[in-house]
C-alpha positions in Angstrom: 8.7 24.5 27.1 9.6 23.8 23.6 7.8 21.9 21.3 8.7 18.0 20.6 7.9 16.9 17.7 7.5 13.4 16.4 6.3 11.4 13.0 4.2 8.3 12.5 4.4 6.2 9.4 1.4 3.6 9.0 1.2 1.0 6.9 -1.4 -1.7 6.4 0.1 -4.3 8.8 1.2 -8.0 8.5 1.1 -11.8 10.0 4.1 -11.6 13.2 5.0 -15.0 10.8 4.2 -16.8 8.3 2.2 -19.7 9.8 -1.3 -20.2 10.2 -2.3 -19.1 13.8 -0.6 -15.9 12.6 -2.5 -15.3 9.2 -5.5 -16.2 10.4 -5.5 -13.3 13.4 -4.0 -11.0 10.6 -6.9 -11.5 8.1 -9.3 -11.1 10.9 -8.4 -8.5 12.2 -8.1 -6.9 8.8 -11.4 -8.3 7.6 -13.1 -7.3 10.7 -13.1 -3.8 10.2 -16.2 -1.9 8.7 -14.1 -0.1 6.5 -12.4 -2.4 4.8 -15.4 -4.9 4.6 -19.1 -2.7 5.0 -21.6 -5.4 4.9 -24.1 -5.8 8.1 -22.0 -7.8 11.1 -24.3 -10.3 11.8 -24.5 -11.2 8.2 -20.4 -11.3 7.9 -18.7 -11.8 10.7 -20.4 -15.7 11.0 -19.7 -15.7 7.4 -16.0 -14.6 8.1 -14.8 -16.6 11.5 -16.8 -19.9 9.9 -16.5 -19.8 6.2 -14.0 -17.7 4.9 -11.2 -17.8 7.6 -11.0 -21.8 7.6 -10.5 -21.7 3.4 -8.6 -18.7 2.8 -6.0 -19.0 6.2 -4.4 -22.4 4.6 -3.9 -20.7 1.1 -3.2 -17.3 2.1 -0.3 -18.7 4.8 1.1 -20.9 1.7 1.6 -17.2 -0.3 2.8 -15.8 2.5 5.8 -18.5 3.1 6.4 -17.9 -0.9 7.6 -14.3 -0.3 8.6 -13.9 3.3 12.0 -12.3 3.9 14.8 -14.9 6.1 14.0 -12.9 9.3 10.6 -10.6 8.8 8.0 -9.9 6.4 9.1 -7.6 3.5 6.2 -4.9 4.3 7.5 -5.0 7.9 11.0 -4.7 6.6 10.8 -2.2 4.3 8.4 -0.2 6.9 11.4 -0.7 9.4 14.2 0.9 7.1 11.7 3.6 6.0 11.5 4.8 9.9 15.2 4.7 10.3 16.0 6.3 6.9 13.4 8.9 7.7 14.6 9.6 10.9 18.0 9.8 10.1 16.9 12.9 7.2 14.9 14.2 10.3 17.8 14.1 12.7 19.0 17.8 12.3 15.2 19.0 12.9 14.6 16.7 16.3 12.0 14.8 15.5 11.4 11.3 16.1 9.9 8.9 14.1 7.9 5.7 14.7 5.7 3.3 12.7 2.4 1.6 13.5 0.0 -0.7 11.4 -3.3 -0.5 11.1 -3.9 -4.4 11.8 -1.0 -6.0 14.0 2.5 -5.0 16.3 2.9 -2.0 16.6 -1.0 -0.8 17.3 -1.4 3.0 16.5 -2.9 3.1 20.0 0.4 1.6 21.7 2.5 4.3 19.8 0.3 7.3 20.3 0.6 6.4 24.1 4.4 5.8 24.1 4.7 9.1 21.9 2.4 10.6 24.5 4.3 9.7 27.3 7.8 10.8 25.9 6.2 14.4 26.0 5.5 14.1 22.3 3.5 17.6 21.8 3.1 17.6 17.6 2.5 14.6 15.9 2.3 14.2 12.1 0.8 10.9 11.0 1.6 9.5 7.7 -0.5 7.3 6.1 1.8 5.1 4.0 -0.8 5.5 1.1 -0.3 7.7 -1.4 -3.8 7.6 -3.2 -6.9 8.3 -0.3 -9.1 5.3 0.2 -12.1 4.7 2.4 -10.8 1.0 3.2 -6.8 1.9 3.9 -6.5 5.6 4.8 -9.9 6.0 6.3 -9.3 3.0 9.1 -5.8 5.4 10.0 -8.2 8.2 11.4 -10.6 5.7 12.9 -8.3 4.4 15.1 -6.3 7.6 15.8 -9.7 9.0 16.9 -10.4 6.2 18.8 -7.1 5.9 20.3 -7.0 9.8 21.5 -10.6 8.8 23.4 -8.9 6.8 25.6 -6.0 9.1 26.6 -6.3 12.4 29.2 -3.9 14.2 27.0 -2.4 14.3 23.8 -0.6 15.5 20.8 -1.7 18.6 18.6 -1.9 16.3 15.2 -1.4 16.4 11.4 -2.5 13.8 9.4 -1.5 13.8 5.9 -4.8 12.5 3.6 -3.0 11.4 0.4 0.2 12.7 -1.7 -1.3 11.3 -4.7 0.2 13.7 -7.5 3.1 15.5 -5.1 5.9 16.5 -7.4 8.2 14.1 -5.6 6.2 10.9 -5.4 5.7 11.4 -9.3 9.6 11.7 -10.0 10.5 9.3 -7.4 8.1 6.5 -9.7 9.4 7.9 -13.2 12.9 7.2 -12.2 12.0 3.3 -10.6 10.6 3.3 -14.2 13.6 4.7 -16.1 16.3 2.8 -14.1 14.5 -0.3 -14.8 14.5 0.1 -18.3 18.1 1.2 -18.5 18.5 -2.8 -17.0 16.4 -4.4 -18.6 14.9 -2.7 -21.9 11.9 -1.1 -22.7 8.9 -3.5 -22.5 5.8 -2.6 -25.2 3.7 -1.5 -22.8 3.5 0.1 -19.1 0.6 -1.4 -16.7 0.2 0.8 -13.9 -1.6 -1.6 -11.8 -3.7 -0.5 -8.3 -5.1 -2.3 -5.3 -9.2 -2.7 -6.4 -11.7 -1.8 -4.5 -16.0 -1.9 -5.2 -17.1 0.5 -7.7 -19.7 1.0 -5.0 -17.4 3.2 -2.8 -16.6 5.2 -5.5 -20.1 5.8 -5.9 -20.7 7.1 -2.5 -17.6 9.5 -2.3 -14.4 7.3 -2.2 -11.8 9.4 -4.4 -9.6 6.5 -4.5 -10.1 6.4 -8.6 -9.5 9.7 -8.9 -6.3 9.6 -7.1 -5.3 6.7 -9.3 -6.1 7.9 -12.3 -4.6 11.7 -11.7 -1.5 9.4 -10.8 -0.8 7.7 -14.1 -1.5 10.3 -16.4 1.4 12.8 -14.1 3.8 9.8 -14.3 2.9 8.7 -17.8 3.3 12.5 -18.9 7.3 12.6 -16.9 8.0 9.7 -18.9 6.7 11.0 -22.2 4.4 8.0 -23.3 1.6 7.8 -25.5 -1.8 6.2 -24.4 -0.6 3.6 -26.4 2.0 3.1 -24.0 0.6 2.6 -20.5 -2.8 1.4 -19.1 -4.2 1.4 -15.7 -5.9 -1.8 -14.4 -6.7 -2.8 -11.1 -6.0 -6.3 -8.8 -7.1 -8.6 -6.1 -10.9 -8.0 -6.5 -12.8 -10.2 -4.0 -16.5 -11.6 -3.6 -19.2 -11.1 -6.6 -19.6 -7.5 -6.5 -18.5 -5.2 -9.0 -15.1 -3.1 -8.6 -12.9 -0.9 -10.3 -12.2 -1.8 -14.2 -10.4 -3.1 -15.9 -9.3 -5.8 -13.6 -5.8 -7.0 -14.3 -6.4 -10.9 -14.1 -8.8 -10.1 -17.1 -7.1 -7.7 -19.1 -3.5 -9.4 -18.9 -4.2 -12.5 -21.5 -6.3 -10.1 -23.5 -3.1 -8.2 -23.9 -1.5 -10.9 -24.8 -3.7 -12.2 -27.2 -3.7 -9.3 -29.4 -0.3 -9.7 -29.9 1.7 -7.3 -27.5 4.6 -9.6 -26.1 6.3 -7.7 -23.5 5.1 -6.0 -20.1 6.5 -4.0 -17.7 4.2 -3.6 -14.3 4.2 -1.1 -11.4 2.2 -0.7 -8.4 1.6 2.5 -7.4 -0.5 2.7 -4.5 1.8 0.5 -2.5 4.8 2.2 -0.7 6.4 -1.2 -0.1 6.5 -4.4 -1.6 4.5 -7.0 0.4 2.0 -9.9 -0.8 -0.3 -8.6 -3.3 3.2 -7.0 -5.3 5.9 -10.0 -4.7 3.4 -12.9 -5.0 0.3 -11.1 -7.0 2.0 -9.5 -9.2 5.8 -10.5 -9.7 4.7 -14.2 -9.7 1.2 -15.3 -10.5 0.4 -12.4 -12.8 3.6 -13.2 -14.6 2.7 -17.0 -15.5 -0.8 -15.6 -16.3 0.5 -13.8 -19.0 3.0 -16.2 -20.2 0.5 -18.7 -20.4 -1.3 -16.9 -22.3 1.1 -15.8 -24.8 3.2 -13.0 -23.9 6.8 -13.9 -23.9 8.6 -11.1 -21.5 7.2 -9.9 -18.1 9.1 -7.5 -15.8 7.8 -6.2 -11.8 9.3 -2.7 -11.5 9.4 -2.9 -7.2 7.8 -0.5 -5.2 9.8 2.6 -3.9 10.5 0.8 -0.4 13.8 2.5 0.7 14.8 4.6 -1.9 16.0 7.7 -1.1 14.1 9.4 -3.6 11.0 8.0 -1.3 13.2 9.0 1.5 13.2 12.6 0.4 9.3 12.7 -0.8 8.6 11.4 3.1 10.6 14.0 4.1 9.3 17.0 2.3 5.7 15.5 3.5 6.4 15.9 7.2 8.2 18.8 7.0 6.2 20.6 4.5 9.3 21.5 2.3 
C-alpha cells in the first residue's frame, strides 16, 4: 500500500460566536491550560471560573462583536481559506489538508481520528505560528501527544516547531510592507509589534524572543531600514508580572511625544488577523496614539490568504 499523506494547520482557536456563553467557554478553555497560564490550579482556576471569567467575558464579547466577520470569525475565516488554498497548491502531490484549533471546533483530537480513519499514514502538523512559544506552539504537541494516547493506531508525524526566519515567510512580510507603502506612503517609522508573553518563560528556556527578534532584524534588513526606522515592541500583557519590553501600550505615546507623527504597524507572529490585530492593534492602539499626538496611523494586515503565505505553507509541508 502506498502512502497517504495529509496536512494539519492549527491555529489558536475562537468563540463559535460572538456572544457571551460562547466567549466565556473560549477563554476557559484557553485560560485553562498550564501552558498558557503556569500558576498552581488550586490557586487559579477559583481565581479564573469566579473572578476573572465574570469581568473579562462581558468586555472581551463586546471586542469580539467589534471585529467579527458577517458569517464567521476572521481567524476562523482566514484559517478556512488557508486550508483550501493550501490544498488546492497540494492537489497535484495528493495530500489532504485539514485545520484544527488548539481551544474550540475543530479539536486536534477529532481531526487526528477522522485523519486516522481515512487511512491517513503521514501527517505533517503545522503550527500556524511562525515564532516557537511555550504558551501557543507548545500546547500543539500537548494535545497531539495526548490525542495519539487515546488511539490504537496512527500516523507517522512531522511537526513543524517554528519557520521564524524561512526565506519565504521574510519576503512574504517585506512585500505586505512594500505594497502598503506603495498605497499609502511611507510612515516615519516601522513597529514590528509581537504577542507578549512573561519575561519569566524566557528565563526558563522559551525561545519565543529570540524568534522575534531574529525576525525583525531579516525583515528590517529586506527592506533596507536603519534602526532608526523600525522597533520591536510587544502587546496584550496581562496580570502584574513582568513580560517582554518594550510593551507597546507604553512605548506608542512616548513615540509620539518626541515628535514622530506617523506609524506604520505589523504583527508578525500572527498568521491571520483575529482580535488582538483588528481590535488591539488596528483600533485601540490607533486612538492611543492619536490621542497622544501622533497624527497618521496605518495596520499593515497579517499575511491571511496571500499567496505568498500560500507558497511559504507550501514549501513548509513539502519541504521545497
Amino acid at each position: 500500500m502506498g502512502k497517504k499523506k495529509a496536512v494539519l494547520l492549527v491555529n489558536l482557536g475562537t468563540p463559535s460566536s460572538p456572544t457571551k456563553k460562547s466567549v466565556r467557554q473560549f477563554l476557559r478553555d484557553f485560560l485553562s491550560d498550564k501552558r498558557v497560564v503556569d500558576q498552581p490550579r488550586w490557586f487559579w482556576l477559583p481565581l479564573l471560573n469566579f473572578i476573572i471569567l465574570p469581568i473579562r467575558t462581558p468586555r472581551v464579547t463586546r471586542l469580539y462583536q467589534k471585529i467579527w466577520f458577517e458569517q464567521d470569525s476572521p481567524l476562523r475565516y482566514y484559517t478556512e481559506r488557508q486550508r483550501t488554498k493550501l490544498g488546492a497548491a497540494l492537489k497535484n502531490d495528493q495530500i489532504t489538508v485539514e485545520y484544527a484549533m488548539t481551544y474550540g471546533e475543530p479539536s486536534i483530537s477529532a481531526q487526528l481520528k477522522k485523519l486516522t480513519e481515512q487511512g491517513v499514514t503521514d501527517l505533517t502538523v503545522l503550527p500556524l505560528y511562525p515564532q516557537y512559544s511555550v504558551s501557543t506552539t507548545a500546547p500543539i504537541f500537548d494535545q497531539l501527544g495526548a490525542a495519539i494516547k487515546q488511539q490504537f493506531n496512527f500516523p507517522a508525524v512531522h511537526f513543524i516547531h517554528d519557520y521564524h526566519d524561512h526565506p519565504l515567510y521574510i519576503q512574504a512580510l517585506a512585500k505586505s510592507v512594500k505594497e502598503h507603502w506603495r498605497e499609502k506612503g511611507q510612515a516615519e517609522l516601522l513597529i514590528f509589534s509581537f504577542h507578549g508573553i512573561p519575561k519569566r518563560y524566557v528565563t526558563l528556556g522559551d525561545v519565543y524572543q529570540q524568534h522575534a527578534i531574529r525576525t525583525v532584524e531579516l525583515v528590517a534588513a529586506e527592506l533596507g531600514l536603519t534602526e532608526q526606522q523600525y522597533k520591536l515592541c510587544y502587546q496584550s500583557r496581562v496580570g502584574r508580572e513582568e513580560w517582554l519590553k518594550p510593551y507597546l501600550d507604553a512605548t506608542l505615546p512616548e513615540i509620539a511625544q518626541s515628535g514622530t507623527k506617523s506609524v506604520d504597524i505589523i504583527s508578525p507572529a500572527f498568521a491571520c488577523d483575529c482580535l488582538e490585530t483588528l481590535e488591539e492593534l488596528a483600533m485601540e492602539n490607533k486612538e492611543l496614539f492619536l490621542e497622544s499626538g501622533g497624527q497618521q496611523y496605518h495596520y499593515i494586515p497579517c499575511l491571511n490568504d496571500q499567496d505568498e503565505h500560500i507558497q511559504l505553507l507550501q514549501a513548509l509541508v513539502t519541504n521545497r
